[in-house]
C-alpha positions as a Python dict, from the first residue, in 0.01 Angstrom:
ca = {
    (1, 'X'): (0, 0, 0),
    (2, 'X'): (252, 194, 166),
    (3, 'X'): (399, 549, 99),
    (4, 'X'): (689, 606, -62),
    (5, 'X'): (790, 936, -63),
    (6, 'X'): (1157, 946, -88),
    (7, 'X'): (1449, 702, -239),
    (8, 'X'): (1484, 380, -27),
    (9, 'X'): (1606, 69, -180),
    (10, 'X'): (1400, -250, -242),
    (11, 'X'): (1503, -564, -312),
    (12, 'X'): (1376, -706, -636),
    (13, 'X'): (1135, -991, -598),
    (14, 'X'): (1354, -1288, -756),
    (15, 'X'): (1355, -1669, -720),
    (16, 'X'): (1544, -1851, -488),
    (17, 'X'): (1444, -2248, -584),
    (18, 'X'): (1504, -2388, -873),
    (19, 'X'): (1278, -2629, -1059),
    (20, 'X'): (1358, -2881, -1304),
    (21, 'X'): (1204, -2825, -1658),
    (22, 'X'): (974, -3174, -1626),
    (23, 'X'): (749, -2964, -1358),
    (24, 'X'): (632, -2680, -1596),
    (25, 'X'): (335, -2891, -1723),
    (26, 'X'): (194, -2935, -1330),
    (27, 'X'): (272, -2557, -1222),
    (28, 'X'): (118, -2454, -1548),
    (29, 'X'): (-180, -2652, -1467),
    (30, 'X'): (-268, -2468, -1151),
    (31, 'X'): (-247, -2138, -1263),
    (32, 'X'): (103, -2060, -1270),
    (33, 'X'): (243, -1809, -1560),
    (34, 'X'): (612, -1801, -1699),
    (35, 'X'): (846, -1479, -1780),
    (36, 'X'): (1155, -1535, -1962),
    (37, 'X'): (1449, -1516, -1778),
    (38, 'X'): (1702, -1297, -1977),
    (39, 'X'): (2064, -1332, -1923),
    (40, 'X'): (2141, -971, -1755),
    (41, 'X'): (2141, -770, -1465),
    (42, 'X'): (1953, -766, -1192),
    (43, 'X'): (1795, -413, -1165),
    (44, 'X'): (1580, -160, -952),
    (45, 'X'): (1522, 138, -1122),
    (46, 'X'): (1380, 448, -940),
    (47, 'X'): (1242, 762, -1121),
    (48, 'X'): (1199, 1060, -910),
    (49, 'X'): (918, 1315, -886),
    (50, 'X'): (1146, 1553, -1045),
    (51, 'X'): (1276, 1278, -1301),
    (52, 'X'): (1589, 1201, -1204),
    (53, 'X'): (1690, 806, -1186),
    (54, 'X'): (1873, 582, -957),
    (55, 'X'): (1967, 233, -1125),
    (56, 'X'): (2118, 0, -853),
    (57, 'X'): (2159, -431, -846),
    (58, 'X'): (2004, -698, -637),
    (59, 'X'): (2306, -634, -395),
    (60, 'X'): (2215, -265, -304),
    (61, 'X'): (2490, -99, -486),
    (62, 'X'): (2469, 161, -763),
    (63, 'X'): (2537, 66, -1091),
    (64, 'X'): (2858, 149, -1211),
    (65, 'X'): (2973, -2, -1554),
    (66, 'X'): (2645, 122, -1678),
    (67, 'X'): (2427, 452, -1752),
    (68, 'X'): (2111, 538, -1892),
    (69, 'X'): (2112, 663, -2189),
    (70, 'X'): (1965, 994, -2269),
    (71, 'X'): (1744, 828, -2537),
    (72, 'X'): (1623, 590, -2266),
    (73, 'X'): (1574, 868, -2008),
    (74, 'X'): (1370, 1070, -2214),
    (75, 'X'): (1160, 784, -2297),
    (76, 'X'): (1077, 690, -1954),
    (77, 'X'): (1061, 1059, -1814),
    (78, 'X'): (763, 1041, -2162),
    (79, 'X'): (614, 745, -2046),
    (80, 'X'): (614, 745, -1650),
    (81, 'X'): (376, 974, -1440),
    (82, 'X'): (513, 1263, -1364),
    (83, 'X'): (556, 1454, -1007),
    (84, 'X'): (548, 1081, -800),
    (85, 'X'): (813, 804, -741),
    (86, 'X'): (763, 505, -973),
    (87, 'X'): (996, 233, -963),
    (88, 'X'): (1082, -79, -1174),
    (89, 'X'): (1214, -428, -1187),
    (90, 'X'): (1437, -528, -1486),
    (91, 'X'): (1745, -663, -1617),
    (92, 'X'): (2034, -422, -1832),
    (93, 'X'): (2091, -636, -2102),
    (94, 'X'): (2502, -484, -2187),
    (95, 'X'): (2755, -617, -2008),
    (96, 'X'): (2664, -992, -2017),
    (97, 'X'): (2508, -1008, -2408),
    (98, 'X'): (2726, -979, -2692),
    (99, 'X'): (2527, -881, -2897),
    (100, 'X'): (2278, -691, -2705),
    (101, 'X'): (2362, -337, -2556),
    (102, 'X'): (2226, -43, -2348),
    (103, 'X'): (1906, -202, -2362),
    (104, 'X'): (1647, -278, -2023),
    (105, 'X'): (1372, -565, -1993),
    (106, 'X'): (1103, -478, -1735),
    (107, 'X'): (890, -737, -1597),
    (108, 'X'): (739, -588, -1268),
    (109, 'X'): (678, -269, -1041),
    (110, 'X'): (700, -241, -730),
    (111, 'X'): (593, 180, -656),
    (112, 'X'): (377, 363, -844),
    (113, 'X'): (234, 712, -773),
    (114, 'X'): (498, 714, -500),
    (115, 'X'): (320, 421, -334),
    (116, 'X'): (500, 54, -271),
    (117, 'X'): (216, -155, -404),
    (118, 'X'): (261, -395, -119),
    (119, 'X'): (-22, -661, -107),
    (120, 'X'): (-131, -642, -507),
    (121, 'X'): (-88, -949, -673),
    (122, 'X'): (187, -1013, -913),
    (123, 'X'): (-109, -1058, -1194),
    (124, 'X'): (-226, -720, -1118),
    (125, 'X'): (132, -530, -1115),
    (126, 'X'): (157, -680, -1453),
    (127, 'X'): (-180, -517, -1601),
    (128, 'X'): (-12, -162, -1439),
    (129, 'X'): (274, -277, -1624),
    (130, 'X'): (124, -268, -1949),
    (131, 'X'): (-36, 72, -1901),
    (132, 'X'): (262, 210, -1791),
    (133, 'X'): (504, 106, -2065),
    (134, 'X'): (245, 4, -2371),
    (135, 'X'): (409, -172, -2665),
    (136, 'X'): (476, 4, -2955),
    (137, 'X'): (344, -282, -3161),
    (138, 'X'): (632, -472, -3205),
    (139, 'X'): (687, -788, -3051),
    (140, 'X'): (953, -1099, -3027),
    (141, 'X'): (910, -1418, -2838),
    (142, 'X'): (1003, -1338, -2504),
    (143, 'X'): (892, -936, -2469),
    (144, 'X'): (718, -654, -2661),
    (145, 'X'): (891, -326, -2736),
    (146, 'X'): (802, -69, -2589),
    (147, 'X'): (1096, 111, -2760),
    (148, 'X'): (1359, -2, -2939),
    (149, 'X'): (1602, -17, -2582),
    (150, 'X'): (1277, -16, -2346),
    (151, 'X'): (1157, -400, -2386),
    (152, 'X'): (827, -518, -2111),
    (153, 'X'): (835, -901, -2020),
    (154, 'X'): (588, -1121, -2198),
    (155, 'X'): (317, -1372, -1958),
    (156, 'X'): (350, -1655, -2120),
    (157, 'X'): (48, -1831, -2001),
    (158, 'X'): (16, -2146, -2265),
    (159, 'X'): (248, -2411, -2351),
    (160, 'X'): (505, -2256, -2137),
    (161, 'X'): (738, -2619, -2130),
    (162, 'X'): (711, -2571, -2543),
    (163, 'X'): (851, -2194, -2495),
    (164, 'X'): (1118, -2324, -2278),
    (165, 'X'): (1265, -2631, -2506),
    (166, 'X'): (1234, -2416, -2780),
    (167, 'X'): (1519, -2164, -2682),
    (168, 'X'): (1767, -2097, -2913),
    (169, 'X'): (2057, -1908, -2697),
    (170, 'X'): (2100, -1932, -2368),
    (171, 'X'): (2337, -1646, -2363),
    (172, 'X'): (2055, -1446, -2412),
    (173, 'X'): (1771, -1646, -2268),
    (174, 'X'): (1879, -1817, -1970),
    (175, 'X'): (1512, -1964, -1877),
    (176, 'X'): (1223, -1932, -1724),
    (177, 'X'): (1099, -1786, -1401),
    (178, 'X'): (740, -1943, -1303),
    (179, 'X'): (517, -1684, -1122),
    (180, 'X'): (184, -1724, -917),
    (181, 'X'): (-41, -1447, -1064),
    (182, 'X'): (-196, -1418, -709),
    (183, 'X'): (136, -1388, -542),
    (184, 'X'): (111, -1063, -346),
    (185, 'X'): (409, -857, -323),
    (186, 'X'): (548, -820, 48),
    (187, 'X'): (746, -519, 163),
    (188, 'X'): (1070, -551, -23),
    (189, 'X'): (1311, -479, 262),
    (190, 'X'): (1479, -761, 286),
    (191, 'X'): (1577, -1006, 44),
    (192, 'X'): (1386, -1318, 46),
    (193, 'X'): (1033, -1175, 137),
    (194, 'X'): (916, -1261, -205),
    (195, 'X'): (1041, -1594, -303),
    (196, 'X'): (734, -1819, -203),
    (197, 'X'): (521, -1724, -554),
    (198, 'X'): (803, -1773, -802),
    (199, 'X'): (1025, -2065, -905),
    (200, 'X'): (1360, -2046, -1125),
    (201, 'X'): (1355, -2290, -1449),
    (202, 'X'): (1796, -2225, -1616),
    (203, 'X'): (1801, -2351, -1973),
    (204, 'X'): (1998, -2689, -1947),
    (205, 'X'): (2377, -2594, -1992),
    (206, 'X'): (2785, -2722, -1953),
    (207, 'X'): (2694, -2620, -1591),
    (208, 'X'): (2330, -2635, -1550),
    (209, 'X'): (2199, -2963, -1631),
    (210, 'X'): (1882, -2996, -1567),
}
């Protein structure tokens, strides 16, 4: 693990191949896990020590369209630890949703305690995960609430070709992204340093026909 002990920005860990939907049963069979891929954006968000926040996209630029909102911030600034840098992986589900609004999905972390957890697995991130944003008990297919506008990315670790077939709207769902629980995260200074432990699955579509 290395320190992180002031803003720097790191490129979220995101797939670069795509797979077609007939290859879920083999990946599934050696191990690998599936997150739904939710039809938003791209986001690293970075709480300070102080508990400020810096939202910015898989292209290193600040969010502009979109803020937190001061329900959300006070929720995170509740849930995060305080006086260290922690910082998250998600997607804003606003501009791209129609129905959905001012609302994040998480589904990894890449610092915690001001330290880039470079070299823990992907499996492991995900059990810090849970601790650090614990669901409030309610739950839909693809995440659990952790409040109503704070959502944490389910594993789906059975019948994951089932999940997939079974979406309803891609405009919300847009597919799957298989993940290697043992994947270790790499230093996330450049963009494609951790593509080799996931694989991109996009719900078959007018222009995605898989």
């Amino acid at each position: 693990m290395w320190e992180y002990n002031q803003f720097k920005y790191l490129y979220p860990p995101r797939p670069e191949f795509v797979l077609t939907s007939d290859r879920i049963p083999f990946y599934e069979k050696d191990g690998w896990v599936g997150q739904y891929k939710m039809n938003g954006t791209n986001t690293i968000l970075a709480m300070s020590p102080e508990g400020s926040f810096t939202a910015m996209n898989r292209h290193n630029e600040e969010h502009r369209a979109w803020q937190l909102t001061e329900e959300i911030k006070t929720s995170l600034r509740q849930l995060l630890p305080k006086g260290s840098w922690t910082v998250l992986v998600g997607e804003i589900m606003h501009s791209k949703t129609p129905t959905i609004k001012n609302t994040i999905y998480f589904h990894d972390v890449l610092v915690h305690q001001s330290k880039h957890l470079v070299g823990m697995t992907f499996k492991d991130r995900q059990i810090l995960l849970e601790k650090l944003l614990p669901s409030n008990g309610k739950e839909d297919k693809s995440h659990y609430f952790v409040t109503d506008r704070i959502w944490r990315a389910k594993l789906i670790t059975k019948n994951i070709h089932k999940h997939f077939v079974e979406i309803e709207d891609p405009k919300i769902l847009e597919g799957f992204v298989l993940k290697l629980p043992t994947g270790k995260l790499k230093p996330c200074y450049t963009e494609n340093n951790n593509t080799s432990w996931q694989y991109k699955i996009r719900y078959p579509t007018k222009n995605y026909q898989f």
